[in-house]
SEMARDO-890430 format. One record per residue: residue in three letters; z, x, y of N, C-alpha, C, O, CB in turn; residue number from 1. Coordinates in Angstrom, 3 decimals. Last residue first. Glycine has a CB too. Layout:
N
ALA / Z / X / Y / Z / X / Y / Z / X / Y / Z / X / Y / Z / X / Y / NUM
...
END
This chain:
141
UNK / -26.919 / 61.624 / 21.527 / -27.329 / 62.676 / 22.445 / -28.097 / 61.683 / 22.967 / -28.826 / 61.909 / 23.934 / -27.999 / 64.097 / 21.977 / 141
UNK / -25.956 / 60.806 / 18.853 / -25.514 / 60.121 / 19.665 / -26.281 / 60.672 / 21.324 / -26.060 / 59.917 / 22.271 / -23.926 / 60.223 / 19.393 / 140
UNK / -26.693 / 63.016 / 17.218 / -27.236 / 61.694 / 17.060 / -27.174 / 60.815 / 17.967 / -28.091 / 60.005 / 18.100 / -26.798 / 61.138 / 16.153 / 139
UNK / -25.051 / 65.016 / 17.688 / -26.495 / 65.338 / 18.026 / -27.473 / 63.528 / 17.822 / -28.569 / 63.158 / 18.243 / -27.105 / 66.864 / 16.621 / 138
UNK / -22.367 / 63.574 / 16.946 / -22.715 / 64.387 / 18.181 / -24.258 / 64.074 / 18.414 / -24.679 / 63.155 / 19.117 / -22.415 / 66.083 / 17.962 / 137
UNK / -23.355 / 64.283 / 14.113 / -22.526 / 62.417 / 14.532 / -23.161 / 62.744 / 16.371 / -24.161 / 62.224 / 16.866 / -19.632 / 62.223 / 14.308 / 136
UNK / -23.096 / 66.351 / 13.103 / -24.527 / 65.471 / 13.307 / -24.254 / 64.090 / 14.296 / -24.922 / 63.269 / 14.924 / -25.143 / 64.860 / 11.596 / 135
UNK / -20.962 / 67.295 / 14.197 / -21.655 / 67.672 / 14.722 / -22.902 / 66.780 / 14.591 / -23.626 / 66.465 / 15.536 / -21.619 / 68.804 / 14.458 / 134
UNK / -19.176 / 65.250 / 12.777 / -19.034 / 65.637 / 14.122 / -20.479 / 66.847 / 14.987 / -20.694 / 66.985 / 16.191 / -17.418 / 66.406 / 13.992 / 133
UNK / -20.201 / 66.704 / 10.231 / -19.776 / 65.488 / 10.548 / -19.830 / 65.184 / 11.539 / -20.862 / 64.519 / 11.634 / -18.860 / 65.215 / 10.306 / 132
UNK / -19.485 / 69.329 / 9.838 / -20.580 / 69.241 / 10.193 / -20.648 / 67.776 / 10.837 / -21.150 / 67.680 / 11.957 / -21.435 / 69.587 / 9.114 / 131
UNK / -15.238 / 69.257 / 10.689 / -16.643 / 70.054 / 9.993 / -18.371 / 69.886 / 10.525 / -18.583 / 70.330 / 11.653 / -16.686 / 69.461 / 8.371 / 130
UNK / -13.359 / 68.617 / 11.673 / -14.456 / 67.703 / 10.797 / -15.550 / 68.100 / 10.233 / -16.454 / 67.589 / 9.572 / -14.990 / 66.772 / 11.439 / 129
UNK / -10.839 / 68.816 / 12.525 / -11.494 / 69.254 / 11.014 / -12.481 / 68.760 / 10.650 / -12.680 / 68.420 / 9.484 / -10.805 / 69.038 / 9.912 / 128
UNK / -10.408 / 67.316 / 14.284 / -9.656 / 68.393 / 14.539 / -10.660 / 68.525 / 13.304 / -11.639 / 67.890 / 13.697 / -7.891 / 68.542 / 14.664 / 127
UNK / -13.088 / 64.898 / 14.508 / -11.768 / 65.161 / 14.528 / -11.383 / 67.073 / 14.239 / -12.282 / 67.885 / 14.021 / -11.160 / 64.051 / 13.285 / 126
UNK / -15.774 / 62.721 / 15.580 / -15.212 / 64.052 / 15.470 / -13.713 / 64.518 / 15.531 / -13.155 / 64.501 / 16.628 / -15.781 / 64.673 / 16.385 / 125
UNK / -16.040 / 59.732 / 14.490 / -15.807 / 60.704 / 15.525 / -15.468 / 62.023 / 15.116 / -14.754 / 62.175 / 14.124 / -14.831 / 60.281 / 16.348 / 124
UNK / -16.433 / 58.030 / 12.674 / -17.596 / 59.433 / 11.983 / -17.172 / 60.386 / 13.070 / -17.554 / 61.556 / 13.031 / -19.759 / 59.148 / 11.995 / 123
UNK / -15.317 / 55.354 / 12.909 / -15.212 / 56.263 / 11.765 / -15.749 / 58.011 / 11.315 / -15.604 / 58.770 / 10.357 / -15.788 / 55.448 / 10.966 / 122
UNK / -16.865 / 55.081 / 14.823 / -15.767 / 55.562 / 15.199 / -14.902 / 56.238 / 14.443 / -14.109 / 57.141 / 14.710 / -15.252 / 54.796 / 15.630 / 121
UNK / -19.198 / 53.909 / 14.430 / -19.490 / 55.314 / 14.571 / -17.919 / 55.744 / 15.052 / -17.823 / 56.799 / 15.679 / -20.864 / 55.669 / 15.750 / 120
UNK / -19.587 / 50.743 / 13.336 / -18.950 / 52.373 / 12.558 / -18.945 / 53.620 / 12.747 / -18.784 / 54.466 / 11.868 / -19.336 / 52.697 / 11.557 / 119
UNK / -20.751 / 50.230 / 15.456 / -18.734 / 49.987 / 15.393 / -18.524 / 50.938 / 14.218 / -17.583 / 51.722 / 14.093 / -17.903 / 47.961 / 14.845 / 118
UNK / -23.158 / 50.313 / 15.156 / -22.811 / 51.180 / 16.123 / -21.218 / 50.883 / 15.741 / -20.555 / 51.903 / 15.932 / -23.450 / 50.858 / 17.743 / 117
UNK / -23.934 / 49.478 / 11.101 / -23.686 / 49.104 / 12.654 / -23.202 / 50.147 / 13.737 / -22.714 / 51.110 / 13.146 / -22.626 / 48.045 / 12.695 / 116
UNK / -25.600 / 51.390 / 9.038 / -24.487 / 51.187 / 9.594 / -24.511 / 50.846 / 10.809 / -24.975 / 51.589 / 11.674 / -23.809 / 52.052 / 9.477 / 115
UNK / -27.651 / 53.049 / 8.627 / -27.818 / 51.943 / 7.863 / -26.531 / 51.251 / 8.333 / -26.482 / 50.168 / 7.750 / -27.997 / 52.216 / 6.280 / 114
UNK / -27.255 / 55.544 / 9.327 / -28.504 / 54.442 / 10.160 / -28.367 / 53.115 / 9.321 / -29.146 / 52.186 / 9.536 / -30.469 / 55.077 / 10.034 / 113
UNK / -25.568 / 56.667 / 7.935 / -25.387 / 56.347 / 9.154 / -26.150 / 55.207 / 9.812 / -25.790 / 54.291 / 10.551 / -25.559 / 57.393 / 9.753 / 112
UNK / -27.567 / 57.477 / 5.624 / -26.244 / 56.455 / 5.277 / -25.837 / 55.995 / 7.062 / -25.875 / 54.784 / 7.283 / -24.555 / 57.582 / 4.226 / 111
UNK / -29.651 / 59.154 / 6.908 / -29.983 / 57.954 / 6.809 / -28.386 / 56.993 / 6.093 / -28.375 / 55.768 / 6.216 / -31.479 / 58.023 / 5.838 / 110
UNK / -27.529 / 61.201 / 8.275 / -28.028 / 60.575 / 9.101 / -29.047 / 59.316 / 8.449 / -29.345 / 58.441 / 9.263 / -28.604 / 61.580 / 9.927 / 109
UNK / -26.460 / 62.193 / 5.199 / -26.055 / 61.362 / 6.520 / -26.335 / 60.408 / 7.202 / -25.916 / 59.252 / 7.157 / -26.076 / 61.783 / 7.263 / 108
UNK / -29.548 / 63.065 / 4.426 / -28.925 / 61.896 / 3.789 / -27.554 / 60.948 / 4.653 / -27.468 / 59.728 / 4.790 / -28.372 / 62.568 / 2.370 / 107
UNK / -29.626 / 65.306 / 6.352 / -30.862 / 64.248 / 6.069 / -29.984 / 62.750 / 5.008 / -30.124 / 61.551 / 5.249 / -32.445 / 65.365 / 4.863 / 106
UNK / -27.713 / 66.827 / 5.566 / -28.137 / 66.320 / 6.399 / -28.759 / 64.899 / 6.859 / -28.410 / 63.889 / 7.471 / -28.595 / 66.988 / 6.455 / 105
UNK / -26.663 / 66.679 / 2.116 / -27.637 / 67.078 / 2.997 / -27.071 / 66.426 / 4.117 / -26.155 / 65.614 / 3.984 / -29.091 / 66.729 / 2.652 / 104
UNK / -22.841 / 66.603 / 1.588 / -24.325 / 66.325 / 1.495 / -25.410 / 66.393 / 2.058 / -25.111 / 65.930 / 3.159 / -24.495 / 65.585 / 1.372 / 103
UNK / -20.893 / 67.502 / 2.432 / -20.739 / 67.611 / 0.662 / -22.465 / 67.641 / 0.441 / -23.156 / 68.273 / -0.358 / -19.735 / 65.858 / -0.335 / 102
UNK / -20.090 / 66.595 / 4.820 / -20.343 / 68.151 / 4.513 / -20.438 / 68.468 / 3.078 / -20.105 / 69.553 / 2.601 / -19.192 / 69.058 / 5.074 / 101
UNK / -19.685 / 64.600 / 4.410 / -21.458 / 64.480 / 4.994 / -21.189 / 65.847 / 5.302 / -21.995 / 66.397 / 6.052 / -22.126 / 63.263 / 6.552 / 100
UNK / -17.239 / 64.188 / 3.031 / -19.317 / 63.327 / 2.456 / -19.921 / 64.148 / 3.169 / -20.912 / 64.617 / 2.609 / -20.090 / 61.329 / 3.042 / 99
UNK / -15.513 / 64.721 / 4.784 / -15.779 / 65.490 / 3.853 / -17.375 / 65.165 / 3.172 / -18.327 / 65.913 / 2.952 / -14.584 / 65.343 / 2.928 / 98
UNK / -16.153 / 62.611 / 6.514 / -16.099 / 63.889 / 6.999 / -16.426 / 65.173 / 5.726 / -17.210 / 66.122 / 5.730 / -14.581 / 63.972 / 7.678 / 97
UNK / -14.944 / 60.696 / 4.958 / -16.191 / 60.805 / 5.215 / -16.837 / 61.730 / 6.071 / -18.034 / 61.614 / 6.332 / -16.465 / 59.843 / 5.529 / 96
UNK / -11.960 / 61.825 / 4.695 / -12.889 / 61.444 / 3.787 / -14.565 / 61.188 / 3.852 / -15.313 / 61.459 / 2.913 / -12.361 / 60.444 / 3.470 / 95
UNK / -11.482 / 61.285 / 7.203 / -11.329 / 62.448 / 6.876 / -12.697 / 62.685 / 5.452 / -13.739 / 63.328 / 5.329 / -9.583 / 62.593 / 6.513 / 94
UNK / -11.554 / 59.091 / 7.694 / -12.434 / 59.465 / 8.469 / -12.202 / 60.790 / 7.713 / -13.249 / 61.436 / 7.764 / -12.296 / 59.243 / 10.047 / 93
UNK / -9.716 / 57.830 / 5.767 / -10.920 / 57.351 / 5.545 / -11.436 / 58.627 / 6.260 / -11.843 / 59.445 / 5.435 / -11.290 / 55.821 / 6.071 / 92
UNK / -6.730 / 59.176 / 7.468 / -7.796 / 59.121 / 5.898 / -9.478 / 59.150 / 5.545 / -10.211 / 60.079 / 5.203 / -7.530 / 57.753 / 5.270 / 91
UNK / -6.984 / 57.078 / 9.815 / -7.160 / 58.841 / 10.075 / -7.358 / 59.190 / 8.451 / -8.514 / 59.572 / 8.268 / -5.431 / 59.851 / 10.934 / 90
UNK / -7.155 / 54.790 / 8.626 / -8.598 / 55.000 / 9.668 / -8.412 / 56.786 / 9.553 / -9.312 / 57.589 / 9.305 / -8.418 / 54.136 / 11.848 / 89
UNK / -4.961 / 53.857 / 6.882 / -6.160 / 54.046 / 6.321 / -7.496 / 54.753 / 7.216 / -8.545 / 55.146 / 6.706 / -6.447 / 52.709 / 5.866 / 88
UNK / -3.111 / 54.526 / 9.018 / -3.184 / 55.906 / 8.179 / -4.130 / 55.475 / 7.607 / -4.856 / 56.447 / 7.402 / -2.044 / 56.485 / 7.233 / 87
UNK / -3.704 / 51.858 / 10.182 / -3.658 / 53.170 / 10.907 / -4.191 / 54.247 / 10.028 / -5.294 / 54.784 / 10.127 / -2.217 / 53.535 / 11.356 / 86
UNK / -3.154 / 50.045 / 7.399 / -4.732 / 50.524 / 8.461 / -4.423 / 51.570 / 9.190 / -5.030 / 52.547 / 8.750 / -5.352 / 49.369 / 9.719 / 85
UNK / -1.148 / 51.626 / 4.910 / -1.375 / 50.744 / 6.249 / -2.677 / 51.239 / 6.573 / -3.223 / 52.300 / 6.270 / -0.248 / 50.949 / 7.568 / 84
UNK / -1.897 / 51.611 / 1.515 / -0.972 / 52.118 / 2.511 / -1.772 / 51.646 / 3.586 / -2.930 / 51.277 / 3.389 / -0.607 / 53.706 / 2.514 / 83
UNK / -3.547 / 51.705 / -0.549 / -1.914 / 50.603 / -0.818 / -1.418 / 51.320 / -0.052 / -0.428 / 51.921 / -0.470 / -0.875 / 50.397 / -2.386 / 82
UNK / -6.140 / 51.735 / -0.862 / -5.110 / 52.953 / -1.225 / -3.942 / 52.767 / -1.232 / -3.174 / 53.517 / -1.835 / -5.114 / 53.989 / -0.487 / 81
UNK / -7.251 / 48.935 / -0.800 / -7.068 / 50.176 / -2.245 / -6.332 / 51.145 / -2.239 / -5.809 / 51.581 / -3.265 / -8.182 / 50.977 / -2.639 / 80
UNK / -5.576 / 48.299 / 1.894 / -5.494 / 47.499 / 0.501 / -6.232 / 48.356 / -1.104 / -5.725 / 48.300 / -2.224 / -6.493 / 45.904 / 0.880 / 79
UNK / -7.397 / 50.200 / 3.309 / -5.937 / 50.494 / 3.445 / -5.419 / 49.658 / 2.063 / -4.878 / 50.322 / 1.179 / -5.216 / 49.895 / 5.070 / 78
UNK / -10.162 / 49.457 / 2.389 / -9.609 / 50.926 / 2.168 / -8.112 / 50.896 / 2.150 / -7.500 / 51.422 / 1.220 / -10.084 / 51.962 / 3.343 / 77
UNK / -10.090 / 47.236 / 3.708 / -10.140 / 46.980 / 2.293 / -9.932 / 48.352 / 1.738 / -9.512 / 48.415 / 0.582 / -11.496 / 46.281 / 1.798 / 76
UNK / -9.827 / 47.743 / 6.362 / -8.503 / 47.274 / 5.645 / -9.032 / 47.000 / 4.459 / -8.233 / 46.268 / 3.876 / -7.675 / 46.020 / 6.235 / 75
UNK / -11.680 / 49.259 / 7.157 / -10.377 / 49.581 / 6.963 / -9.775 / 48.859 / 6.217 / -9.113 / 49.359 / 5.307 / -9.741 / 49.656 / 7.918 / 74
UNK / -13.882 / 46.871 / 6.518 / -13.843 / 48.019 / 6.048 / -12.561 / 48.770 / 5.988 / -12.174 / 49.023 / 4.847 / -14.681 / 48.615 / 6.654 / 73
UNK / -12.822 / 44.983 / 8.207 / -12.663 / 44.360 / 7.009 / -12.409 / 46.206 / 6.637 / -11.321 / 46.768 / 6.514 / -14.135 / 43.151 / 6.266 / 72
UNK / -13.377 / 47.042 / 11.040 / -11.914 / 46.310 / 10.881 / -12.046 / 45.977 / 9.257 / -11.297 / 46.754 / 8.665 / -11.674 / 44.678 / 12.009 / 71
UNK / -16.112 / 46.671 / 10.448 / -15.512 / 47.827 / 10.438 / -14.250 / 47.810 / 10.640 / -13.795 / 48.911 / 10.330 / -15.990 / 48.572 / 11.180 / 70
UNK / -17.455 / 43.423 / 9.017 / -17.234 / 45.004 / 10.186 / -16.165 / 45.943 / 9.903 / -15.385 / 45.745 / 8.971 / -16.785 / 44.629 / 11.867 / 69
UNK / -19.730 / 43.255 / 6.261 / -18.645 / 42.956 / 7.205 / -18.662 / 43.887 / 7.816 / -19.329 / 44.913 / 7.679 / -17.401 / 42.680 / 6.825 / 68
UNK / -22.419 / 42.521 / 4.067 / -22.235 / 42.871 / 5.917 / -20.741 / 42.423 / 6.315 / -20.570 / 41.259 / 6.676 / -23.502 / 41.745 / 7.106 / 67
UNK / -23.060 / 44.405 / 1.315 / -22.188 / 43.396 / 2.099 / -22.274 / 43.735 / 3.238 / -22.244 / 44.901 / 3.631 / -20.823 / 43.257 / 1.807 / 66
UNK / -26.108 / 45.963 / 0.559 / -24.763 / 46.318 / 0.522 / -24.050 / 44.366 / 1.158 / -24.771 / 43.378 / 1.297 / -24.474 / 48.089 / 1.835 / 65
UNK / -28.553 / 44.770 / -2.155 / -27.969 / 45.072 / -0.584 / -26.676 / 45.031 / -1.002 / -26.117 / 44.569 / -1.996 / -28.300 / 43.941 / 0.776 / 64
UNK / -28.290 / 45.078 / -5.254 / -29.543 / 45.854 / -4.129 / -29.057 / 46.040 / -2.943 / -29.002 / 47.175 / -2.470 / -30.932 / 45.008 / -3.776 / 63
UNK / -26.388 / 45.247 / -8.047 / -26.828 / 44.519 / -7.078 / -27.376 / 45.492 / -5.970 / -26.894 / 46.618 / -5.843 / -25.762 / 43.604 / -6.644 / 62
UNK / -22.768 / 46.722 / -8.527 / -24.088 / 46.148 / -8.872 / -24.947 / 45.324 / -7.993 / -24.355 / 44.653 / -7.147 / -23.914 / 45.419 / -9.890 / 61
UNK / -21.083 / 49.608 / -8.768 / -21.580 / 48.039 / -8.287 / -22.383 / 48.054 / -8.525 / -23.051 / 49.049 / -8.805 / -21.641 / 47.434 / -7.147 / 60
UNK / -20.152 / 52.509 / -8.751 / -19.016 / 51.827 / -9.225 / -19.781 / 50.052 / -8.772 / -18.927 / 49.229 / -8.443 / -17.286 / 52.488 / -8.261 / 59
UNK / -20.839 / 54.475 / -7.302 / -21.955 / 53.867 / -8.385 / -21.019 / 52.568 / -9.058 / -21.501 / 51.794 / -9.886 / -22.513 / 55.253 / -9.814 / 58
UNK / -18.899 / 55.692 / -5.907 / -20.623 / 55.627 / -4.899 / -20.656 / 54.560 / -5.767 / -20.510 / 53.483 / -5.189 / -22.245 / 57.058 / -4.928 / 57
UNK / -17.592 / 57.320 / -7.945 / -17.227 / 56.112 / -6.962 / -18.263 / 55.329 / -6.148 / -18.059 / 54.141 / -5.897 / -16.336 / 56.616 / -5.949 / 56
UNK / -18.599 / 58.817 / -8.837 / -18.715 / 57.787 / -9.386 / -18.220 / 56.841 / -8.731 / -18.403 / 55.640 / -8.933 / -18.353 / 57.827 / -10.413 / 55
UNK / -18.862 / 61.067 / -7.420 / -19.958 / 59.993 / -7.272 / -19.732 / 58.868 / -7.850 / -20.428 / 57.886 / -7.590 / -21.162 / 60.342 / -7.737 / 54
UNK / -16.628 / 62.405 / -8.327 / -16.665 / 61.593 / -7.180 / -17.674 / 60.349 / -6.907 / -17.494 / 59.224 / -6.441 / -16.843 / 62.474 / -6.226 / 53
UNK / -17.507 / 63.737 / -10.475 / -15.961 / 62.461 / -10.536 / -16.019 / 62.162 / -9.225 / -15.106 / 61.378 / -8.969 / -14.067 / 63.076 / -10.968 / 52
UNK / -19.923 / 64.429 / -9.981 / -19.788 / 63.029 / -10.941 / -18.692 / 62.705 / -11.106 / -18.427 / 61.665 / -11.709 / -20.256 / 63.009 / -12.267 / 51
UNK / -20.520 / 66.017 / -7.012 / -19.592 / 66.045 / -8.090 / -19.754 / 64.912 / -9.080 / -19.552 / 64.000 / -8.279 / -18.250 / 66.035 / -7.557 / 50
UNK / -23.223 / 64.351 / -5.311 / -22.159 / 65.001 / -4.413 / -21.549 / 65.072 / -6.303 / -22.085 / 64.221 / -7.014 / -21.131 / 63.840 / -2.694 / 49
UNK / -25.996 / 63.903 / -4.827 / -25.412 / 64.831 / -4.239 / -24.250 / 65.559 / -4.564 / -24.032 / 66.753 / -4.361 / -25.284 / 64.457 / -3.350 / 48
UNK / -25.680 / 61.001 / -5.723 / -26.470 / 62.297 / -6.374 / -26.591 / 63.503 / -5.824 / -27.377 / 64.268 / -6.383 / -27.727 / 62.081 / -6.578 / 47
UNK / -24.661 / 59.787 / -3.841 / -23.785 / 60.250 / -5.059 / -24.676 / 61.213 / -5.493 / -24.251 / 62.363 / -5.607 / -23.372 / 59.139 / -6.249 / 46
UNK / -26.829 / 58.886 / -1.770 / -25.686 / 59.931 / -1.364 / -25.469 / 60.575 / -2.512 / -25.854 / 61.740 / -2.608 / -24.304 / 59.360 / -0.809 / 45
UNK / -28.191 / 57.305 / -3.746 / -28.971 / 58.984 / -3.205 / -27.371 / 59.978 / -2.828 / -26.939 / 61.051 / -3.249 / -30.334 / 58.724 / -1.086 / 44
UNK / -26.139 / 55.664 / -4.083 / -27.043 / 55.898 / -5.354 / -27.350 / 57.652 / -4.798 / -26.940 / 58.730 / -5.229 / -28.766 / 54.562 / -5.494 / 43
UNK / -26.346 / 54.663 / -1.792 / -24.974 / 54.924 / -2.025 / -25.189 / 55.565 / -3.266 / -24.175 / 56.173 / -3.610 / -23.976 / 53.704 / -2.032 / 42
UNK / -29.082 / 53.727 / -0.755 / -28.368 / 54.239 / -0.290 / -27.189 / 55.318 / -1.065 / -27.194 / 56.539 / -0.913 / -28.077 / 53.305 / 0.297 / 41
UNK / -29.168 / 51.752 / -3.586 / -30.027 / 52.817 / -3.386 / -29.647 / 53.640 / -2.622 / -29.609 / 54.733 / -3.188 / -31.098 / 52.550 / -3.038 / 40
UNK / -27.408 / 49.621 / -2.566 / -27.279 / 50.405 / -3.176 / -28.294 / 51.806 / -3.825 / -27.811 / 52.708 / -4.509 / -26.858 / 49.684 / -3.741 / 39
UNK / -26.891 / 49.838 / 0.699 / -27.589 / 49.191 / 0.049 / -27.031 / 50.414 / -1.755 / -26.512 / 51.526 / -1.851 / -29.429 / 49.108 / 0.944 / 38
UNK / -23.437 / 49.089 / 1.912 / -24.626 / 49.595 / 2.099 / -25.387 / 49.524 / 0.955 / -24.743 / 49.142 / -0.022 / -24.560 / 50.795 / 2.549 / 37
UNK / -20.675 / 48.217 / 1.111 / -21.122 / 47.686 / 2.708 / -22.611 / 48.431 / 2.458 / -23.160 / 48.030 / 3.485 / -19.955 / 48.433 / 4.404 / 36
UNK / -19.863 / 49.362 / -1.473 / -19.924 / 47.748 / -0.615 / -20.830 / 47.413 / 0.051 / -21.680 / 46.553 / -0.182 / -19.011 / 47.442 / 0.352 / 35
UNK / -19.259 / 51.664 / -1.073 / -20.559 / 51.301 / -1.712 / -20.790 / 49.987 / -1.540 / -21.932 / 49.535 / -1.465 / -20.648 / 51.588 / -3.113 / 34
UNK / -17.123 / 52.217 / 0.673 / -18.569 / 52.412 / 1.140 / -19.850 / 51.643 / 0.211 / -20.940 / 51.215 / 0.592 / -18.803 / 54.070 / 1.113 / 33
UNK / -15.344 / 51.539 / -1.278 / -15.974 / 50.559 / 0.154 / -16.826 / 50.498 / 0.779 / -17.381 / 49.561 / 1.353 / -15.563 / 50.517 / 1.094 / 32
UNK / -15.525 / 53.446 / -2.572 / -15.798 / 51.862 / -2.934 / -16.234 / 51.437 / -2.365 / -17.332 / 50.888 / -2.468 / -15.101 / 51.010 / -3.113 / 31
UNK / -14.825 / 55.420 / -0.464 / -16.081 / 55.391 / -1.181 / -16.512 / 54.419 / -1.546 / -17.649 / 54.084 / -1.213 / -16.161 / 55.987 / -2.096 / 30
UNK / -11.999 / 54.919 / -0.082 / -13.122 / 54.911 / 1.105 / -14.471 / 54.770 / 0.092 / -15.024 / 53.671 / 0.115 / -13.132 / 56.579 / 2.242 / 29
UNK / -10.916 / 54.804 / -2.487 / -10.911 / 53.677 / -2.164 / -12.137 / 53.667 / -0.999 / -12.997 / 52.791 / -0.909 / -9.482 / 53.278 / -1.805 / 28
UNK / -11.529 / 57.783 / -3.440 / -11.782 / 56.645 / -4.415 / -11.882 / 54.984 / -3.176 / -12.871 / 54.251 / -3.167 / -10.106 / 56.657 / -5.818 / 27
UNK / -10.111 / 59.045 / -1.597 / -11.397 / 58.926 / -1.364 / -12.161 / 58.285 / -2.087 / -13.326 / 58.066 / -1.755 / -11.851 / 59.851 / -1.269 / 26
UNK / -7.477 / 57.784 / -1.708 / -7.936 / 58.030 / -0.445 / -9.417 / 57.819 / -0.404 / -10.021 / 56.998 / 0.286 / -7.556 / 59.364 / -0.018 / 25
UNK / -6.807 / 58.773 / -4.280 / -6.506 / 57.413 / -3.943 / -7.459 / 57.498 / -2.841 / -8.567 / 57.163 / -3.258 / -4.930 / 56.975 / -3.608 / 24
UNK / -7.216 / 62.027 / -4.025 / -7.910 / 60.797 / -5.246 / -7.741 / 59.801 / -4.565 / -8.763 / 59.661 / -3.893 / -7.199 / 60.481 / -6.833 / 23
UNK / -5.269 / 62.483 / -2.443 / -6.500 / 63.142 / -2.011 / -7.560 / 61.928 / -2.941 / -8.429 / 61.193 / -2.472 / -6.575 / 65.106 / -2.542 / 22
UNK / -3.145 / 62.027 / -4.220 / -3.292 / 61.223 / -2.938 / -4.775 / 61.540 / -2.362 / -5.349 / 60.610 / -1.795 / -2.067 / 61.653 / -1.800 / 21
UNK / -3.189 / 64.059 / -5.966 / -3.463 / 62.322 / -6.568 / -4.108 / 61.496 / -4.829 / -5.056 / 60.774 / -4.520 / -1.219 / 61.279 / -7.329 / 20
UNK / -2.606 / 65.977 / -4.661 / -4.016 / 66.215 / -5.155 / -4.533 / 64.276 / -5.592 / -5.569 / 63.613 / -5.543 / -3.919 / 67.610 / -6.864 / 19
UNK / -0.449 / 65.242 / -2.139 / -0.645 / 65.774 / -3.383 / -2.526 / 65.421 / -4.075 / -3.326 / 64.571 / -3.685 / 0.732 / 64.981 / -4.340 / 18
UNK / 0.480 / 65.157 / 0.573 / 1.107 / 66.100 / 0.052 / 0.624 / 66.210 / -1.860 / 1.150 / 66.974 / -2.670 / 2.742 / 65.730 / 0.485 / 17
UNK / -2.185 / 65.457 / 3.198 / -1.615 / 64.485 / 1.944 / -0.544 / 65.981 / 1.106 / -0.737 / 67.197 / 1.079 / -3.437 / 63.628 / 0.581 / 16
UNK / -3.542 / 66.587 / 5.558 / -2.408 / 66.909 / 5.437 / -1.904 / 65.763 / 4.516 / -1.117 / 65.008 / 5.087 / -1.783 / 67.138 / 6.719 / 15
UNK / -6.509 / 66.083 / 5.764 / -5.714 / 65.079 / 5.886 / -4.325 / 64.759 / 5.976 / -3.783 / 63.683 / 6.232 / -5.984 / 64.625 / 5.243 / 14
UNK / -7.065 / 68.646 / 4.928 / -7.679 / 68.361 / 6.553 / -6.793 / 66.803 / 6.619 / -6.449 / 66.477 / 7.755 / -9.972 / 68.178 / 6.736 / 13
UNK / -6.504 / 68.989 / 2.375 / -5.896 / 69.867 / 3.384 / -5.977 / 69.158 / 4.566 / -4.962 / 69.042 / 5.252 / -6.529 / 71.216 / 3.527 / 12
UNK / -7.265 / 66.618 / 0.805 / -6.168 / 66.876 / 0.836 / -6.125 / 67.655 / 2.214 / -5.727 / 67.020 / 3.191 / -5.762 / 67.482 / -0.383 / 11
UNK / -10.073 / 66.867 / 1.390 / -9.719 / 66.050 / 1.685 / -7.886 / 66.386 / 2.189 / -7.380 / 66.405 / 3.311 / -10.211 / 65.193 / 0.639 / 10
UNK / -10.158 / 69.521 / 0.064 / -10.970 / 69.665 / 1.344 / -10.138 / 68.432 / 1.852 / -9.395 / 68.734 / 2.785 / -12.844 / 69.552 / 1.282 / 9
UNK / -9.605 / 69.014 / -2.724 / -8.879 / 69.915 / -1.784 / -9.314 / 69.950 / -0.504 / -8.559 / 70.642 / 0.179 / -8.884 / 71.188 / -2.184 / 8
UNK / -11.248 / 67.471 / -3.135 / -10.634 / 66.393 / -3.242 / -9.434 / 67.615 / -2.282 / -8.643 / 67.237 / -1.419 / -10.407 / 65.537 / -5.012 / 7
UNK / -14.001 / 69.257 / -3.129 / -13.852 / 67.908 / -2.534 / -12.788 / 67.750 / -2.441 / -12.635 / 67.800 / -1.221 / -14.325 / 66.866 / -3.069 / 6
UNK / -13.104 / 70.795 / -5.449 / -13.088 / 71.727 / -3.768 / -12.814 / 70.548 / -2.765 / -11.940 / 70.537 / -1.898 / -14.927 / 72.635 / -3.197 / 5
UNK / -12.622 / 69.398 / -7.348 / -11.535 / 70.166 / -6.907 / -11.937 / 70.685 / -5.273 / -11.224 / 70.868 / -4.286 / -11.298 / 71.460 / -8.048 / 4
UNK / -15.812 / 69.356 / -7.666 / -15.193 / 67.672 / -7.860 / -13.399 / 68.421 / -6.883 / -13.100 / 67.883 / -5.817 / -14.937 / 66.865 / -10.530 / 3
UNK / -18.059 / 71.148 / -5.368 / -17.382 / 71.095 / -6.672 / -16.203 / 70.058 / -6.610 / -15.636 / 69.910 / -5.527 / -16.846 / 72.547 / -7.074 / 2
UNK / -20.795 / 71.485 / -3.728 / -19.348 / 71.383 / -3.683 / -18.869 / 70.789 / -5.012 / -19.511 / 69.899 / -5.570 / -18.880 / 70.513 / -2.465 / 1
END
């Protein structure tokens, strides 16, 4: 997937009215992601996925991720993208919906495993979610 297809994938399924907003959105979820998980983790994902995206993955320093929950997580997404927790949770999820159709399988399901059960609400299956929802599904079985 290509750096434009990503950020159009985001845009559409999130209904944002502009390509910047598609940027803000998945720049801030990503950060955050790279936060909370190890960095080797967030290292493999990026190498997957475009280098104007990955760079968000790579954007830290240091081996383990941070342990907060999944409430901090929103709201340090809603505080980068400078718009409320609600719209940061239906965003974000969109956004990581888009990841884990950007990236193997196999890499998902180990970024997932590295994540408390309270983050699987982030990964529910939505109107658009693509594969996301399906591994999320078969995992949960």
């Amino acid at each position: 997937m290509q750096y434009d297809d990503f950020l159009a994938l985001v845009q559409e399924h999130a209904g944002l009215n502009s390509r910047t907003r598609a940027l803000d959105i998945t720049r801030a979820t990503l950060e955050t992601l790279a936060e909370r998980v190890e960095a080797d983790t967030a290292d493999n994902v990026a190498s997957q996925l475009p280098p104007g995206i990955a760079r968000f993955l790579r954007n830290r320093t240091g081996g383990t991720g941070e342990r907060f929950p999944v409430d901090e997580f929103v709201h340090r997404v809603a505080d980068r993208a400078d718009i409320d927790p609600d719209e940061a949770i239906r965003e974000l999820r969109i956004v990581l919906q888009s990841l884990a159709d950007a990236v193997s399988e196999g890499q998902v399901k180990h970024l997932w495993a590295e994540l408390p059960g309270e983050y699987l609400l982030l990964f529910q299956p939505t109107q658009n979610s693509g594969r996301a929802g399906a591994i999320r599904s078969e995992g949960s079985s």
